[in-house]
PDB file of N, CA, C and O in Angstrom:
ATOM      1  N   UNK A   1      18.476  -6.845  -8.715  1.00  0.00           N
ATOM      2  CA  UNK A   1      17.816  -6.780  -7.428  1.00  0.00           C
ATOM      3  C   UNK A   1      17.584  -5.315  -7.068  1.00  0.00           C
ATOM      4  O   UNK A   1      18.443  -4.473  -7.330  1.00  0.00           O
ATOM      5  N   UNK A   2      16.402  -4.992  -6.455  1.00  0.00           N
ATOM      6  CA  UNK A   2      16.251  -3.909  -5.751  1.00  0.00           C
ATOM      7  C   UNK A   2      15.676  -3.835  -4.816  1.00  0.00           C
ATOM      8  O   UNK A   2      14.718  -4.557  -4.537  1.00  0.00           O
ATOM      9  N   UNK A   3      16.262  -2.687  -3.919  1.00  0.00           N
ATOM     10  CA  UNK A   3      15.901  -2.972  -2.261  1.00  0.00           C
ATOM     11  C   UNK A   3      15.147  -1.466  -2.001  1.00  0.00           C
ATOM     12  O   UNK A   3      15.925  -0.513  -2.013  1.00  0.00           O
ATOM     13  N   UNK A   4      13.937  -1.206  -1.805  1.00  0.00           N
ATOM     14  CA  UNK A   4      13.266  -0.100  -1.332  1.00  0.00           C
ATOM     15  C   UNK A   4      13.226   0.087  -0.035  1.00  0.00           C
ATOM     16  O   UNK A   4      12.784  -0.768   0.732  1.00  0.00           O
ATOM     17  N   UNK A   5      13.834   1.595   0.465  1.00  0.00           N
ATOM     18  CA  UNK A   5      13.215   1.897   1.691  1.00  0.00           C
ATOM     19  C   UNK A   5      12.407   2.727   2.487  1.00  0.00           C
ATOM     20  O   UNK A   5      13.196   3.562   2.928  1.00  0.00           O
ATOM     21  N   UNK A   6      11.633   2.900   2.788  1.00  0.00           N
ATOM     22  CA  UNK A   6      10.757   3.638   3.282  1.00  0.00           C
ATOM     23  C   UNK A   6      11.123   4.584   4.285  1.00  0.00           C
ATOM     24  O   UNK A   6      12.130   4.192   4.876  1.00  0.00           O
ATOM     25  N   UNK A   7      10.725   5.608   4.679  1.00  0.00           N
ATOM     26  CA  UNK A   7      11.158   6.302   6.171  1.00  0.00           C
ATOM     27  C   UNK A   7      10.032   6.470   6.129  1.00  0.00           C
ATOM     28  O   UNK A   7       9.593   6.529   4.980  1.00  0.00           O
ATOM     29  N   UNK A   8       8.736   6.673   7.559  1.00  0.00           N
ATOM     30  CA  UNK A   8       7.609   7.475   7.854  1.00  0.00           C
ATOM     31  C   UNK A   8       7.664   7.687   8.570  1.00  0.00           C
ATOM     32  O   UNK A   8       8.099   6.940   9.447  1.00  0.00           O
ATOM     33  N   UNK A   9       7.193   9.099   8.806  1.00  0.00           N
ATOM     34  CA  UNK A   9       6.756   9.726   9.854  1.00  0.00           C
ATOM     35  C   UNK A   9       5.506   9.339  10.408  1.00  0.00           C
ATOM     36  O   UNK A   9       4.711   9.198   9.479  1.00  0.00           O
ATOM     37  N   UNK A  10       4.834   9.039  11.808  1.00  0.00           N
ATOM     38  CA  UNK A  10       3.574   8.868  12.103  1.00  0.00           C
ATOM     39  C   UNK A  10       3.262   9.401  13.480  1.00  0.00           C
ATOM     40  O   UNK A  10       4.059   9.194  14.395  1.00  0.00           O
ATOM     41  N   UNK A  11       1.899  10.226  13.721  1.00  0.00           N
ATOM     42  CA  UNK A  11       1.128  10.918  14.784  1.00  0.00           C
ATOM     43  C   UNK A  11       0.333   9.390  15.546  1.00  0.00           C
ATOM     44  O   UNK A  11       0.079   8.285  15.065  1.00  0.00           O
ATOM     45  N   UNK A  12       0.233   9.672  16.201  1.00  0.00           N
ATOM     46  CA  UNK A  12      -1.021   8.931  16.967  1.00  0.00           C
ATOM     47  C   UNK A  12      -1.548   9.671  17.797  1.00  0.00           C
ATOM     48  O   UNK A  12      -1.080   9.960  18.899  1.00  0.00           O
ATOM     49  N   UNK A  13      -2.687  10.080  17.277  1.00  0.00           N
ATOM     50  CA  UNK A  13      -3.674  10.822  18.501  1.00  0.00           C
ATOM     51  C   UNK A  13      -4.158   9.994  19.811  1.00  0.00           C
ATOM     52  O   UNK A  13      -4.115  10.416  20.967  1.00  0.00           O
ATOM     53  N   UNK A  14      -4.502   9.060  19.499  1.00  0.00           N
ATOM     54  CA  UNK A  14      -4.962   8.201  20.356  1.00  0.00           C
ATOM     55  C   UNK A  14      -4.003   8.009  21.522  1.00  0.00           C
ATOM     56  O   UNK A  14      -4.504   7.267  22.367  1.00  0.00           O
ATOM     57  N   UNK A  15      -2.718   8.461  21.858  1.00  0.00           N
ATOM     58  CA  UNK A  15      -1.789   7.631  22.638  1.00  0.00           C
ATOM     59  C   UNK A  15      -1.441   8.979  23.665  1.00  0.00           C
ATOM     60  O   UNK A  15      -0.897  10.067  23.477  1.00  0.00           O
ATOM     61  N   UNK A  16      -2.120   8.230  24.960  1.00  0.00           N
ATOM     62  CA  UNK A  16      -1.108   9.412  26.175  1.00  0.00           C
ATOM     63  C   UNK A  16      -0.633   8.895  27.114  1.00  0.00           C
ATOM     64  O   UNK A  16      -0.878   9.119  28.300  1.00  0.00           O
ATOM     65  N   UNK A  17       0.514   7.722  26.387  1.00  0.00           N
ATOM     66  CA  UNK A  17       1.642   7.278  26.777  1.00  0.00           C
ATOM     67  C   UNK A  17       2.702   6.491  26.345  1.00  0.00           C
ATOM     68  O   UNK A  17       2.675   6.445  25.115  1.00  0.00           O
ATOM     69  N   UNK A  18       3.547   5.905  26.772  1.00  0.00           N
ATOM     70  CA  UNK A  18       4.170   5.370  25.896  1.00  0.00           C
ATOM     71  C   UNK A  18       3.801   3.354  25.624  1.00  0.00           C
ATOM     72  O   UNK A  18       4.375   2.615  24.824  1.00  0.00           O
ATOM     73  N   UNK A  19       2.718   3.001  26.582  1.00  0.00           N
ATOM     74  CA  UNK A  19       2.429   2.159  26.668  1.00  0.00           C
ATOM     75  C   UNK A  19       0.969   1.560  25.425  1.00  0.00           C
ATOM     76  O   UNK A  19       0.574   0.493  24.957  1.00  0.00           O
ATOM     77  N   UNK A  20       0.599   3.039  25.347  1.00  0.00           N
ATOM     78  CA  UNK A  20      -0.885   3.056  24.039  1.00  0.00           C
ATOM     79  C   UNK A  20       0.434   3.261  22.772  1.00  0.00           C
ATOM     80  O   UNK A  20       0.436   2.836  21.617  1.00  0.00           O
ATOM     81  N   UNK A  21       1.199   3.845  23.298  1.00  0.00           N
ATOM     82  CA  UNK A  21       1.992   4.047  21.774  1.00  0.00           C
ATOM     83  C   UNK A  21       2.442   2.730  21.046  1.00  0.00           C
ATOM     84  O   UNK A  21       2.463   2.253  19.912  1.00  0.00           O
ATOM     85  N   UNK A  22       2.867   2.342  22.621  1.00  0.00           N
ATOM     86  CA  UNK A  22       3.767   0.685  22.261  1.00  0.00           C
ATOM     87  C   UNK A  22       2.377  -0.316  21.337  1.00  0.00           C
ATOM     88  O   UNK A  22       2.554  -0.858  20.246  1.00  0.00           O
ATOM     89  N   UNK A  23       1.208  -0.337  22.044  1.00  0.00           N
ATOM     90  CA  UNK A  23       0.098  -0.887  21.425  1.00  0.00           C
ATOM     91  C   UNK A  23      -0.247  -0.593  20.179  1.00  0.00           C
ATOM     92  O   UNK A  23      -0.637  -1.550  19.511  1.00  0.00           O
ATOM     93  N   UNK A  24      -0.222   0.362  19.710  1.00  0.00           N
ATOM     94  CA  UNK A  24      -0.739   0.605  18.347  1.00  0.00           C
ATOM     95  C   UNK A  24       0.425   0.442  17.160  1.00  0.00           C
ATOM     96  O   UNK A  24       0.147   0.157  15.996  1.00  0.00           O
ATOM     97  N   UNK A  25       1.305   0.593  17.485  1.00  0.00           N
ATOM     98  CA  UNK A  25       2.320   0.542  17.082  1.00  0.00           C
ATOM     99  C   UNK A  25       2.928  -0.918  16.671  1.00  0.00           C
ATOM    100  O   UNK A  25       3.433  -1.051  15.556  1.00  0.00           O
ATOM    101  N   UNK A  26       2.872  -2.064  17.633  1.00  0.00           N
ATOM    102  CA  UNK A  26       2.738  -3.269  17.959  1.00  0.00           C
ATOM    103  C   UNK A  26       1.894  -4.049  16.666  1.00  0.00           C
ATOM    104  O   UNK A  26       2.271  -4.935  15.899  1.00  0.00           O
ATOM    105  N   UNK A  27       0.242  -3.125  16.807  1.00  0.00           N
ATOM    106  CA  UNK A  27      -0.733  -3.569  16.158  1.00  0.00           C
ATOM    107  C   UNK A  27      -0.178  -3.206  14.533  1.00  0.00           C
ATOM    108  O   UNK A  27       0.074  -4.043  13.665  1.00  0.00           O
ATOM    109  N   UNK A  28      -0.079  -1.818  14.421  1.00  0.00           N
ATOM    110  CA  UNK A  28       0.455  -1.975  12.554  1.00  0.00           C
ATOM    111  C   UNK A  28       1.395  -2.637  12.052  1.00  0.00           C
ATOM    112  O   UNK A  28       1.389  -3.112  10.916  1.00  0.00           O
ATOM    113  N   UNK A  29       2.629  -2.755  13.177  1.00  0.00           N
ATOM    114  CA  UNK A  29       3.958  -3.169  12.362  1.00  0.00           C
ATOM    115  C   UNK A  29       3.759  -4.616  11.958  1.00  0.00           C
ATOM    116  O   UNK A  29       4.375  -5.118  11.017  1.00  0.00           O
ATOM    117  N   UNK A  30       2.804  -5.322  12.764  1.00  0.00           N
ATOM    118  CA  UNK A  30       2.528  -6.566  12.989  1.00  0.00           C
ATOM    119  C   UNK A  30       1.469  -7.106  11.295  1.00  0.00           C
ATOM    120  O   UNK A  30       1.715  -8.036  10.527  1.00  0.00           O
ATOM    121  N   UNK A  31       0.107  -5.880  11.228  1.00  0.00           N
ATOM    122  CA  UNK A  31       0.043  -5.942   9.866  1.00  0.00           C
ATOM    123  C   UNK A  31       0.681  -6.088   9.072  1.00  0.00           C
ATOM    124  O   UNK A  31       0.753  -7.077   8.342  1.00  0.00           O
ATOM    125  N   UNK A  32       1.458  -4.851   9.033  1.00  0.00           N
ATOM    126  CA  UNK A  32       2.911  -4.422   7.785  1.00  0.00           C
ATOM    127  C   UNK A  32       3.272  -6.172   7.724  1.00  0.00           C
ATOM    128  O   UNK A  32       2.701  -7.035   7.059  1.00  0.00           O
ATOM    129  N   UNK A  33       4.174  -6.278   8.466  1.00  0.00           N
ATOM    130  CA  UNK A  33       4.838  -7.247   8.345  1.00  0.00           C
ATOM    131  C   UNK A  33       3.859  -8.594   7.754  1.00  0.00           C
ATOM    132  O   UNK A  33       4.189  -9.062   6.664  1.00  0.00           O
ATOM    133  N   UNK A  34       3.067  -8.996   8.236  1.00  0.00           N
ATOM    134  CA  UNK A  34       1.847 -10.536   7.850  1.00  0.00           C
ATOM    135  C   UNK A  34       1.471  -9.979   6.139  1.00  0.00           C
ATOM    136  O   UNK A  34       1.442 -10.915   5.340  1.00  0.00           O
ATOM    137  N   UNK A  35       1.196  -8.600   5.549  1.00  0.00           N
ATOM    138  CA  UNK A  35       0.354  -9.161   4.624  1.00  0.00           C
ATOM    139  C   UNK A  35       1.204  -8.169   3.474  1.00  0.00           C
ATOM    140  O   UNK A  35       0.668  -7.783   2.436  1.00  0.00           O
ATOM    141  N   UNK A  36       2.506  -7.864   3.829  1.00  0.00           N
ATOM    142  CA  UNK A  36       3.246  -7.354   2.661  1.00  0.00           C
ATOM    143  C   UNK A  36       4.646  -7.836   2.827  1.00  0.00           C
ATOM    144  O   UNK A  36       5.404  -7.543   1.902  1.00  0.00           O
ATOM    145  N   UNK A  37       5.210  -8.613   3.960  1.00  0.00           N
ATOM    146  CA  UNK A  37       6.121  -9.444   4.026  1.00  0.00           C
ATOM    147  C   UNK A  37       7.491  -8.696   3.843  1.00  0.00           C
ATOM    148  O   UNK A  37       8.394  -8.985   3.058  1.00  0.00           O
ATOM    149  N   UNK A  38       7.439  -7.705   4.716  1.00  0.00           N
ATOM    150  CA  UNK A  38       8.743  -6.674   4.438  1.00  0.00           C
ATOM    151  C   UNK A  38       9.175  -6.839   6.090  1.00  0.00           C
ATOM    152  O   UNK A  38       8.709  -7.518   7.005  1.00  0.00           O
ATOM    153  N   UNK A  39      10.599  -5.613   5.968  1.00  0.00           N
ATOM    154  CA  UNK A  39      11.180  -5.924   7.249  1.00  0.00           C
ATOM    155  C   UNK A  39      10.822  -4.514   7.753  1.00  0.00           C
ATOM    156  O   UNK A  39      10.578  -3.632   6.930  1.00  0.00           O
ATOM    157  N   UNK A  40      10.769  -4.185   9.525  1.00  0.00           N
ATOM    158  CA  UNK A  40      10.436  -2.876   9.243  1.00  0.00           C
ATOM    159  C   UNK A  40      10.734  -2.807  11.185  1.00  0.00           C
ATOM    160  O   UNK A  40      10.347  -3.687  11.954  1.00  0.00           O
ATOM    161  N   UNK A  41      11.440  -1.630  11.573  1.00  0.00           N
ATOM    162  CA  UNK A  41      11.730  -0.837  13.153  1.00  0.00           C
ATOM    163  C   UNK A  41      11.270   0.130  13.432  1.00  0.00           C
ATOM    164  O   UNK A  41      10.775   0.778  12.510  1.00  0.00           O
ATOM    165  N   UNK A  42      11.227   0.532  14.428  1.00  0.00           N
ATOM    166  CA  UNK A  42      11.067   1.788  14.924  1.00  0.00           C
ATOM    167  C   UNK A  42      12.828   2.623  14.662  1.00  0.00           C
ATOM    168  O   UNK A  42      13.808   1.904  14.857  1.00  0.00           O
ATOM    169  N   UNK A  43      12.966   3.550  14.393  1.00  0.00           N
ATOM    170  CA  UNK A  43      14.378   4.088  13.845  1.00  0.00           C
ATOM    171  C   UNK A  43      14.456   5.569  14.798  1.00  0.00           C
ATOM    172  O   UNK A  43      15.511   6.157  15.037  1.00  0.00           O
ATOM    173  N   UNK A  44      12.891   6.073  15.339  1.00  0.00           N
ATOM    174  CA  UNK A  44      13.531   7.276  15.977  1.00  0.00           C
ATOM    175  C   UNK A  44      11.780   8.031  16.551  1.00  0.00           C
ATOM    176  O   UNK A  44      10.687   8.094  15.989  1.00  0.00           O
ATOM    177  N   UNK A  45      12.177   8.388  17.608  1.00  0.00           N
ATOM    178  CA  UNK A  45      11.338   9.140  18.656  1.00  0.00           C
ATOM    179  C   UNK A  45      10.435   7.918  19.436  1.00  0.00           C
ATOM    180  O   UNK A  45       9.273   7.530  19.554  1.00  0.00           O
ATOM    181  N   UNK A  46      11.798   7.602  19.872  1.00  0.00           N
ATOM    182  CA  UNK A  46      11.175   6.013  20.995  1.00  0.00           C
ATOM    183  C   UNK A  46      10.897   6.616  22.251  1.00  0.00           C
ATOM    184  O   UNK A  46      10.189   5.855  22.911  1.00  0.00           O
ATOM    185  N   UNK A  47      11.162   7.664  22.853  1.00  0.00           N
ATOM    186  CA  UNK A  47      10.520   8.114  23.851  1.00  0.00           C
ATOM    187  C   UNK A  47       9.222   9.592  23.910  1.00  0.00           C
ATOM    188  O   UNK A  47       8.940  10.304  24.874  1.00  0.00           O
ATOM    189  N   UNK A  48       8.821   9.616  22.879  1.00  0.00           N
ATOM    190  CA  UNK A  48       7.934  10.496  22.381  1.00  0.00           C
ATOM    191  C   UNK A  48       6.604   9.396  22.281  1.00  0.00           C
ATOM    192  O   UNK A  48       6.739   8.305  21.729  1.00  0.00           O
ATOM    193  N   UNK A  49       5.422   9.803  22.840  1.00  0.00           N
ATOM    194  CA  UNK A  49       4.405   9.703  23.140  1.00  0.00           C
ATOM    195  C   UNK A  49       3.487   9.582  21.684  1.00  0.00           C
ATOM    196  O   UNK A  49       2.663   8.675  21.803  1.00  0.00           O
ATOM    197  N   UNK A  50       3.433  10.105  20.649  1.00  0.00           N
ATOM    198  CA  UNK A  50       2.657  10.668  20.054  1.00  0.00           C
ATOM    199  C   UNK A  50       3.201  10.749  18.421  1.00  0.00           C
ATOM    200  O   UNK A  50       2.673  11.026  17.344  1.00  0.00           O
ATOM    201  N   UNK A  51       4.206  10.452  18.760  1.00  0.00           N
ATOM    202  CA  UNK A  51       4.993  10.255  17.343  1.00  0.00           C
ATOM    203  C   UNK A  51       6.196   8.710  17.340  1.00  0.00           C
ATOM    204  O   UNK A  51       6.826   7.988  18.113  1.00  0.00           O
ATOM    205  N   UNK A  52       5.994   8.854  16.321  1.00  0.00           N
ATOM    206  CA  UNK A  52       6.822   7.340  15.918  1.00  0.00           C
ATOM    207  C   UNK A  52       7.472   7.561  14.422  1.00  0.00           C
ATOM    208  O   UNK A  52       6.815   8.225  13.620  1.00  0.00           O
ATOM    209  N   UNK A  53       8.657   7.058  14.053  1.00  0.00           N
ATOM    210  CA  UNK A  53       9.654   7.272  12.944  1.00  0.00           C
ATOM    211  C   UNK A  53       9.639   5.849  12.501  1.00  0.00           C
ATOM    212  O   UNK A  53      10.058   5.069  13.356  1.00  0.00           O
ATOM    213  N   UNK A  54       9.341   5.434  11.616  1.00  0.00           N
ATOM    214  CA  UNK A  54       9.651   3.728  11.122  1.00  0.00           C
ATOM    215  C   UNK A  54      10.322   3.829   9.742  1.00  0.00           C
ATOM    216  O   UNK A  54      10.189   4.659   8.843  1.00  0.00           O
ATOM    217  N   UNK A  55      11.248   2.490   9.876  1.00  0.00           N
ATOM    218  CA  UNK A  55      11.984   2.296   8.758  1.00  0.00           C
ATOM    219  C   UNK A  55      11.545   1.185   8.068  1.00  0.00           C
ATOM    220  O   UNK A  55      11.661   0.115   8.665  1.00  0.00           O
ATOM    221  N   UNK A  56      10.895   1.164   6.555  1.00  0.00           N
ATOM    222  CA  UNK A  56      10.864  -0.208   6.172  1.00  0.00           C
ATOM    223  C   UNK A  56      11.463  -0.890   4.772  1.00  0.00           C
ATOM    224  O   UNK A  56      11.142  -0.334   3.721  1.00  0.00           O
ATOM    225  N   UNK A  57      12.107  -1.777   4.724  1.00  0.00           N
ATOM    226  CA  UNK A  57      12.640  -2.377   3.844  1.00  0.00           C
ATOM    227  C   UNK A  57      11.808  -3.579   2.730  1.00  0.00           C
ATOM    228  O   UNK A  57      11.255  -4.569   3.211  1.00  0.00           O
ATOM    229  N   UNK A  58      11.820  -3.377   1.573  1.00  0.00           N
ATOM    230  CA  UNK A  58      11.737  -4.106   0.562  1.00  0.00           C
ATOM    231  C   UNK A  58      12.388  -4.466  -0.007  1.00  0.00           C
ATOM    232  O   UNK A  58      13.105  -3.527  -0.352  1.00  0.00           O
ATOM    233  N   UNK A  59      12.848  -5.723  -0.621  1.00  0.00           N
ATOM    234  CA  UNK A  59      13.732  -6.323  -1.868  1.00  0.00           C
ATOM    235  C   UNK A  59      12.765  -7.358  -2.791  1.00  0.00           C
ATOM    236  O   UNK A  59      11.732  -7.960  -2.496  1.00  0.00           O
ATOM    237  N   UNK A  60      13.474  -7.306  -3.906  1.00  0.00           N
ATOM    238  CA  UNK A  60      12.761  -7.834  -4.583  1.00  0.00           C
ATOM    239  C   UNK A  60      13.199  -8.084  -6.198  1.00  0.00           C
ATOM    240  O   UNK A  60      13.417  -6.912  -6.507  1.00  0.00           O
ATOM    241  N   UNK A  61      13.342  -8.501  -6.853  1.00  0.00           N
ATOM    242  CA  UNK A  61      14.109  -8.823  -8.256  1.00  0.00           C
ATOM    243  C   UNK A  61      13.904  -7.566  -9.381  1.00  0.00           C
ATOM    244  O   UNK A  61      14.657  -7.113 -10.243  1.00  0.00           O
ATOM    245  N   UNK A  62      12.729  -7.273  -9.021  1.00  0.00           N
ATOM    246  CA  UNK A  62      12.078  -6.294 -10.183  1.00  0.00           C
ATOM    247  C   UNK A  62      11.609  -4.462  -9.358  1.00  0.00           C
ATOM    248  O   UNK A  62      11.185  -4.284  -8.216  1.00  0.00           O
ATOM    249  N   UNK A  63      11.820  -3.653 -10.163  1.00  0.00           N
ATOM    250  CA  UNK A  63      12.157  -2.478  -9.561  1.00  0.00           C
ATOM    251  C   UNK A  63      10.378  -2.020  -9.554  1.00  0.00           C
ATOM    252  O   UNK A  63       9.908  -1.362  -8.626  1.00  0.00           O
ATOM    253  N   UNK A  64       9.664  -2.422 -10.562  1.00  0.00           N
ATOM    254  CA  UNK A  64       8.201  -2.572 -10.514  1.00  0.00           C
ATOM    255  C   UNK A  64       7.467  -2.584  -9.240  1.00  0.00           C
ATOM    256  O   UNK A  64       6.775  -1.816  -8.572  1.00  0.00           O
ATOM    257  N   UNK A  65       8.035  -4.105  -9.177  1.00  0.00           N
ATOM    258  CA  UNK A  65       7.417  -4.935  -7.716  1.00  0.00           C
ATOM    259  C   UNK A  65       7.462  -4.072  -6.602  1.00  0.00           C
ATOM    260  O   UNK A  65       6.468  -3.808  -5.926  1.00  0.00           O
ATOM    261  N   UNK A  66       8.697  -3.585  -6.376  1.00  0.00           N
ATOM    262  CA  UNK A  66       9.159  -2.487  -5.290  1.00  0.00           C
ATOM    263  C   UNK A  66       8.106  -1.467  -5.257  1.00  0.00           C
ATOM    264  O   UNK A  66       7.342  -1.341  -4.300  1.00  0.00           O
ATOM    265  N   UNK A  67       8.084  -0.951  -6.006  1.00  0.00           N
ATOM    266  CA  UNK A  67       6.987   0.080  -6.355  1.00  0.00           C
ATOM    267  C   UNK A  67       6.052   0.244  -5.928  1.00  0.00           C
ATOM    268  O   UNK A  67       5.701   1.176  -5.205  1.00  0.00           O
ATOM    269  N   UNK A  68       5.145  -1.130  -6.504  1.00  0.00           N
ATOM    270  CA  UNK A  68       3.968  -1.279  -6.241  1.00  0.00           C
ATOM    271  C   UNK A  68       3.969  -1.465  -4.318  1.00  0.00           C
ATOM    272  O   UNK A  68       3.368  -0.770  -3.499  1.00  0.00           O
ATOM    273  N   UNK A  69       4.573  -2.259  -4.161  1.00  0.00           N
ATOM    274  CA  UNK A  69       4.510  -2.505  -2.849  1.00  0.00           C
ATOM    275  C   UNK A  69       4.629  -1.492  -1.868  1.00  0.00           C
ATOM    276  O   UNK A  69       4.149  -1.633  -0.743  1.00  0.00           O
ATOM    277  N   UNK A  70       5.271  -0.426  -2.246  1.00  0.00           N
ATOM    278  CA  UNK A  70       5.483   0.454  -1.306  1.00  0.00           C
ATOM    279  C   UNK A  70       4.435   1.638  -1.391  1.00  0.00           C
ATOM    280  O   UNK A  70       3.939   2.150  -0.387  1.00  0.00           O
ATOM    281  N   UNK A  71       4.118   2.059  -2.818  1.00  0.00           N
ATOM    282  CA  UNK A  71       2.449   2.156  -2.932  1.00  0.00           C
ATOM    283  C   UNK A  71       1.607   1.990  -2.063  1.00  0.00           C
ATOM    284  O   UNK A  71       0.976   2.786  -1.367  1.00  0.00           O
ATOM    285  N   UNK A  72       1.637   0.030  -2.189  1.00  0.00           N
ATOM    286  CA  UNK A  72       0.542   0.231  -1.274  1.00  0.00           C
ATOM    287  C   UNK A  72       0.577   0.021   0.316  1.00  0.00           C
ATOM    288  O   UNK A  72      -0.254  -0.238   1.186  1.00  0.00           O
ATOM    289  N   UNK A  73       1.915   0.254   0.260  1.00  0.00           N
ATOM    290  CA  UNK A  73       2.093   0.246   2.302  1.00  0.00           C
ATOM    291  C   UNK A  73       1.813   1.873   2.694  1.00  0.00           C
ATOM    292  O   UNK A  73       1.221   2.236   3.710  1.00  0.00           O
ATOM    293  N   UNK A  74       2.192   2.475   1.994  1.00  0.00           N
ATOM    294  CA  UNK A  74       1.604   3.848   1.863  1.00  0.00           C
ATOM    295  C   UNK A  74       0.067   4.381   1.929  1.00  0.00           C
ATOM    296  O   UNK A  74      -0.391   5.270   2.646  1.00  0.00           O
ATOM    297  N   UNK A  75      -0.668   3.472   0.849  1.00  0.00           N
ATOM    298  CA  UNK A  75      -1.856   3.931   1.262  1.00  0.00           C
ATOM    299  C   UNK A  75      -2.242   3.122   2.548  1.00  0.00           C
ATOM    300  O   UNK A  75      -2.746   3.678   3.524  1.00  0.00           O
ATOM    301  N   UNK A  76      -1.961   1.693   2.493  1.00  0.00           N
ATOM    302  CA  UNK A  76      -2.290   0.851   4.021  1.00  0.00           C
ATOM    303  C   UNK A  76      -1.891   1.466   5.149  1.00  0.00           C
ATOM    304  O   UNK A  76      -2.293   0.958   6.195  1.00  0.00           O
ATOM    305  N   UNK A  77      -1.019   2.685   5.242  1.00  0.00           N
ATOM    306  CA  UNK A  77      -0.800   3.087   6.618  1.00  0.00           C
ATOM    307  C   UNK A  77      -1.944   4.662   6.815  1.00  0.00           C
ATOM    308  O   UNK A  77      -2.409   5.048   7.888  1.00  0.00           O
ATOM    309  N   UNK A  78      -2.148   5.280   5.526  1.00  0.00           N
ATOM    310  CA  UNK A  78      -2.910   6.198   5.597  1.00  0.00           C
ATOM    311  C   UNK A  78      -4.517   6.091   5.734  1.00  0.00           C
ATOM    312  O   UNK A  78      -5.386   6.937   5.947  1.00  0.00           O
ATOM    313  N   UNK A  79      -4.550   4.444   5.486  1.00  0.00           N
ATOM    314  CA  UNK A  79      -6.592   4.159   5.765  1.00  0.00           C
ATOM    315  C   UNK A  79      -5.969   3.764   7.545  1.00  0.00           C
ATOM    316  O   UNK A  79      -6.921   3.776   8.326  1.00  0.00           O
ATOM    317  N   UNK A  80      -4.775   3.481   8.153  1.00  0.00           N
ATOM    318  CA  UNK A  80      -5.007   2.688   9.277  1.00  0.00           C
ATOM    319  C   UNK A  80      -5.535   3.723  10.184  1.00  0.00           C
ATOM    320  O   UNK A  80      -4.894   4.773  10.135  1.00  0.00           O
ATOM    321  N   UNK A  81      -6.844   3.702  11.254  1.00  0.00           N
ATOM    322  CA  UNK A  81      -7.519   4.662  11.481  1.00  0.00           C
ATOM    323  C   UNK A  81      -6.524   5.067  12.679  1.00  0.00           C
ATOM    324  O   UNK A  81      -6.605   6.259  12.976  1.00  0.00           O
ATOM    325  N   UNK A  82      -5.742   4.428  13.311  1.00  0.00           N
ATOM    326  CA  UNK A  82      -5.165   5.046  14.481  1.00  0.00           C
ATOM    327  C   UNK A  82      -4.054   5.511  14.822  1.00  0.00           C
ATOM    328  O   UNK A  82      -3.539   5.812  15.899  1.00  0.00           O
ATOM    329  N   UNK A  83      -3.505   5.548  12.930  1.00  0.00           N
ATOM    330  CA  UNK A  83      -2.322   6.585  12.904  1.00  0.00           C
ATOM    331  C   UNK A  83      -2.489   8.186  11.934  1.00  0.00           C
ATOM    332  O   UNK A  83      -3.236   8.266  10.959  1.00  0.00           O
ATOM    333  N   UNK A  84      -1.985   8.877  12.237  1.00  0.00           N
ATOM    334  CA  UNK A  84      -1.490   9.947  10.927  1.00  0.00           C
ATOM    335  C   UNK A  84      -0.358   9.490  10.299  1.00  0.00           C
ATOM    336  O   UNK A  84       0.529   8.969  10.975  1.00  0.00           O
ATOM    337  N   UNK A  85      -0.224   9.637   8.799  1.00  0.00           N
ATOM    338  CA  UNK A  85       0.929   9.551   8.137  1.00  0.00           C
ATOM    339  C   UNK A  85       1.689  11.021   8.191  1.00  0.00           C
ATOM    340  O   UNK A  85       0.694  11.739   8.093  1.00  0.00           O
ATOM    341  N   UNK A  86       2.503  11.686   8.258  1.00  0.00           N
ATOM    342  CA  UNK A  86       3.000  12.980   8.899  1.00  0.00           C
ATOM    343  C   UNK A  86       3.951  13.365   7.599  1.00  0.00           C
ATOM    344  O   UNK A  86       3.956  14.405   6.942  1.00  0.00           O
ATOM    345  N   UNK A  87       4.738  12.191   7.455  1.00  0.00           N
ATOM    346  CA  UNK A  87       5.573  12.458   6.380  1.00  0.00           C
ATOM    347  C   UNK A  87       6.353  11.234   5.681  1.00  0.00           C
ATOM    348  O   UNK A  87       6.301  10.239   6.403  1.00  0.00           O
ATOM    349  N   UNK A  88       6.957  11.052   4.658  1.00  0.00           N
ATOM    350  CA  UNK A  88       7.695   9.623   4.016  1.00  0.00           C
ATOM    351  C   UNK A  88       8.260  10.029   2.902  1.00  0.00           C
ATOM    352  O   UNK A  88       8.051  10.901   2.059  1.00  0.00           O
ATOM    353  N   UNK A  89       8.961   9.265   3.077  1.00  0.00           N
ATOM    354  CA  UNK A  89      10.969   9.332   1.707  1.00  0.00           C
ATOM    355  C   UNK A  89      10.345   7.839   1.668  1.00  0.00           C
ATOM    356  O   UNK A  89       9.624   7.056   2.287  1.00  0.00           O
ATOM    357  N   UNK A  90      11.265   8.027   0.307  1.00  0.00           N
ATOM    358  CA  UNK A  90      11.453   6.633  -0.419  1.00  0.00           C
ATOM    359  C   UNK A  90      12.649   6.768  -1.031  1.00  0.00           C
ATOM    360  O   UNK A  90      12.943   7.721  -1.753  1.00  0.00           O
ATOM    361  N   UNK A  91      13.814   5.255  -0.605  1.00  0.00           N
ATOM    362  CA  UNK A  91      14.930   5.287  -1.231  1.00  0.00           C
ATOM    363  C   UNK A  91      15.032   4.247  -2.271  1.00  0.00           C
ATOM    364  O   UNK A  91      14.860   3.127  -1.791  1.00  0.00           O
ATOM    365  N   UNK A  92      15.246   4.252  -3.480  1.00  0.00           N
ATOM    366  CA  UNK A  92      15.454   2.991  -4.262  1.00  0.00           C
ATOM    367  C   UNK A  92      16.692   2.411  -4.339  1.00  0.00           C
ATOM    368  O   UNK A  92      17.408   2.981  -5.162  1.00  0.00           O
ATOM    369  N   UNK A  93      17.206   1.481  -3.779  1.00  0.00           N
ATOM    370  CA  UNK A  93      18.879   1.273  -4.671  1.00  0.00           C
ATOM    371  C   UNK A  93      18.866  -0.324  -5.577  1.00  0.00           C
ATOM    372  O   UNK A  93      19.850  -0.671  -6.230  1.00  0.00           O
TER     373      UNK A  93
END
């Protein structure tokens, strides 16, 4: 078994408050979650406007699979037009 985790960093220009933050934010995790079936929080800068910290988790039998998947949550967060990707770790165990 292997369990991947993600950390990202993300900007939102779009947000001047914490209520547009909550919205957009709302709107990706909600993607993330429907069409790559992972688990995933907010982990840090919950009262920051403009930035958001998310944690996301993968498991999966094959260390491949992991891979790929996190691949492509990576590029899926960098086409999403109403965030910046800022920064991201990847942990394998």
């Amino acid at each position: 078994m292997t369990v991947g985790i993600l950390k990202i960093a993300l900007f939102i220009p779009s947000s001047n408050s914490l209520k547009e933050k909550r919205r957009v934010m709302l709107s990706l995790c909600d993607l993330l979650r429907n069409r790559f079936n992972i688990s995933l929080a907010q982990i840090d800068a919950q009262d920051k406007w403009q930035r958001s910290v998310v944690a996301i988790a993968c498991v999966a039998t094959k260390r491949p699979f992991v891979d790929r998947a996190i691949s492509k949550i990576i590029d899926f967060i960098r086409d999403f037009n109403q965030v910046e990707l800022i920064d991201y770790e990847v942990e394998l165990i």
